[in-house]
SEDOTOR-307193 format. One record per residue (C-alpha): x, y, z; residue in one letter. Coordinates in steps of 0.5 Angstrom, whole numbers. Layout:
BEGIN
X | Y | Z | a;
...
***
This chain:
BEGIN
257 | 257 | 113 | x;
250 | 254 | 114 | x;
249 | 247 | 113 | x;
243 | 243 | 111 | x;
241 | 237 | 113 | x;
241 | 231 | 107 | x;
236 | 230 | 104 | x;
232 | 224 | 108 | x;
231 | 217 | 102 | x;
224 | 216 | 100 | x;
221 | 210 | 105 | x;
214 | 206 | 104 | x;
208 | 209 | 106 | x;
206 | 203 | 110 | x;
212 | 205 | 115 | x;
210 | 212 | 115 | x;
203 | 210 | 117 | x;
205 | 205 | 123 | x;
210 | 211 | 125 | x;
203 | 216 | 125 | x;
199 | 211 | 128 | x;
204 | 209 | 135 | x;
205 | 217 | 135 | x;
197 | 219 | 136 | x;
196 | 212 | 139 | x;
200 | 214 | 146 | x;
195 | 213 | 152 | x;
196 | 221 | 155 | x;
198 | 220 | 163 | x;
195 | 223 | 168 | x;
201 | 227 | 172 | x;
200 | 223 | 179 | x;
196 | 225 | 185 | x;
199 | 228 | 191 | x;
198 | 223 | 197 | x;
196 | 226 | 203 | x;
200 | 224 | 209 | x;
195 | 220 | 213 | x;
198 | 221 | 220 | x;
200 | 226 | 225 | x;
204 | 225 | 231 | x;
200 | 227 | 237 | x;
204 | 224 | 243 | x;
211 | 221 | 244 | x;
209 | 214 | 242 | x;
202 | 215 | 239 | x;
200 | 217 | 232 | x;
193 | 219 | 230 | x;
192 | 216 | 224 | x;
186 | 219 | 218 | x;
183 | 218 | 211 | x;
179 | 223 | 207 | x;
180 | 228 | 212 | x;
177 | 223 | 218 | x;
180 | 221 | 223 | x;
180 | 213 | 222 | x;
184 | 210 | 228 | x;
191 | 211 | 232 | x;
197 | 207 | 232 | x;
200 | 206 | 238 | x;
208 | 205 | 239 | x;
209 | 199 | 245 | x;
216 | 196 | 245 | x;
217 | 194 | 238 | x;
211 | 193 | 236 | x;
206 | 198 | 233 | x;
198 | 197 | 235 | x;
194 | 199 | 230 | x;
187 | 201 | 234 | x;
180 | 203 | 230 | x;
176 | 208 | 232 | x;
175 | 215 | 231 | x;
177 | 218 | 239 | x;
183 | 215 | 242 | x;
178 | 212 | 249 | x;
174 | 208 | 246 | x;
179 | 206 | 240 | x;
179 | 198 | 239 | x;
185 | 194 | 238 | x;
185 | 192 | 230 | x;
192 | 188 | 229 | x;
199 | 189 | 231 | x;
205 | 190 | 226 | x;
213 | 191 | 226 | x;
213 | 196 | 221 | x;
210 | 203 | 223 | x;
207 | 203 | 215 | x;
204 | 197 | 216 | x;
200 | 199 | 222 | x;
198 | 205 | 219 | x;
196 | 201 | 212 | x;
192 | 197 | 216 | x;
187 | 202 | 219 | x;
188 | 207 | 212 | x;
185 | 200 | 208 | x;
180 | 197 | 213 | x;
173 | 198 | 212 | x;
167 | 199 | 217 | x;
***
């Protein structure tokens, strides 16, 4: 036995328009962009940290604060800040302009 759907009942064409309208008025989405890990761990306490592919700094375990340091070789790295939050370190040098 096949079954048929009802028959839908006439409604106004302005509610048609609108329905048509909001269907093609959607803004596409782009599918979101895979982020890179900007660091790497390279010591036990001592993290390299890198945007676009260069090396922007080093975050340095000390305790429980995480010194975020500026440079692009670990000898002549300058201090940038000190943070509680590894994350926050690593944003600090990611985010920071030259």
């Amino acid at each position: 036995m096949v079954m048929e759907a009802p028959l839908s009942r006439p409604g106004s064409t302005k509610a048609a328009a609108r329905a048509a309208a909001k269907a093609t008025a959607v803004p596409l989405v782009a599918p979101p962009v895979p982020t890179e890990i900007p660091w790497t761990r390279i010591d036990l306490d001592l993290y390299e940290v890198a945007r676009d592919g260069y090396i922007v700094g080093y975050v340095e375990v000390v305790g429980a604060v995480f010194v975020a340091l500026g440079g692009a070789r670990y000898d002549r790295a300058v201090e940038v800040s000190q943070h509680l939050t590894f994350h926050a370190a690593v944003d600090a040098l990611v985010r920071r302009v030259f």
